[in-house]
N, C-alpha and C positions, 0 to 999 in steps of 0.2 A: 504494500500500500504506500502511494506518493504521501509526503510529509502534506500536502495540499489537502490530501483524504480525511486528515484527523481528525475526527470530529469532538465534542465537548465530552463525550463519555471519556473517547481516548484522552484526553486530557486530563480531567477528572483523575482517570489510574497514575497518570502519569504524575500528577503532585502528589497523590498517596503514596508511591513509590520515592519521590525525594524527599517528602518527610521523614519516612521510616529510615531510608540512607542515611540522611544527615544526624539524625541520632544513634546510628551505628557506626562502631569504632573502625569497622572495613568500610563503610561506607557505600553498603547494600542495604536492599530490602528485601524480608523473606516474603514470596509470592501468596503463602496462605493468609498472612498478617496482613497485606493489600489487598487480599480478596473478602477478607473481613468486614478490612474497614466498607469497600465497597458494598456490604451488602451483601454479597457472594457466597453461596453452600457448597463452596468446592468438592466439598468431600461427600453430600449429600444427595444435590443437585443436580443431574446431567447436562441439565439446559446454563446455570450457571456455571459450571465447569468448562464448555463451551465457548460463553462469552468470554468469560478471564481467558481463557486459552486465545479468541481472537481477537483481544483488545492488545492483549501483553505481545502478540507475535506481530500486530499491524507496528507496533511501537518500535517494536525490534528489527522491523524488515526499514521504520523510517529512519534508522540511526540512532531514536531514542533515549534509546535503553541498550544494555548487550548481557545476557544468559549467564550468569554465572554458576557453573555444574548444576544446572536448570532441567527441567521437563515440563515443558508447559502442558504438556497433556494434560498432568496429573497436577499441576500448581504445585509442583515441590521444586523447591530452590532458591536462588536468588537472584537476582537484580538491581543492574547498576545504571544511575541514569546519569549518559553523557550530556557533554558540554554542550550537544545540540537540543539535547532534550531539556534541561537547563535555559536555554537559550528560548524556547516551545512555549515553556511554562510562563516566565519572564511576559512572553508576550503573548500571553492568551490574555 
């Protein structure tokens, strides 16, 4: 998905995801903890499972964000949001 694409949801994840970073010492965010805050039954849910899986990969395919020993299938892992994503948030 073009950075052009992102719509207010994707954004939405995306400053959940730099909150959770910036108070973490590696300065990531774990995926179930974002999908939380969002609302999201990752673990429960198929349909929300889904959507985190395609909010978090459209982020990822914009330069966003980048997988850190990640599975978005399954929303295990982490997430780091780059300087672009940063830059997204900035100007939403």
């Amino acid at each position: 998905m073009a950075a052009e694409e992102i719509g207010e949801r994707h954004l939405e994840l995306l400053g959940v995801l730099d909150e959770l970073a910036r108070s973490d010492p590696d300065g990531l965010a774990d995926m179930d903890r974002a999908a939380q805050r969002m609302g999201l039954d990752t673990v429960g849910k198929e349909s929300d499972r889904a959507e985190f899986e395609a909010l978090a990969s459209a982020l990822e395919e914009a330069g966003y964000v980048e997988a850190q020993g990640s599975d978005l299938a399954t929303s295990h892992g982490r997430l780091s949001v780059t300087e672009e994503g940063r830059r997204a948030i900035e100007g939403s």
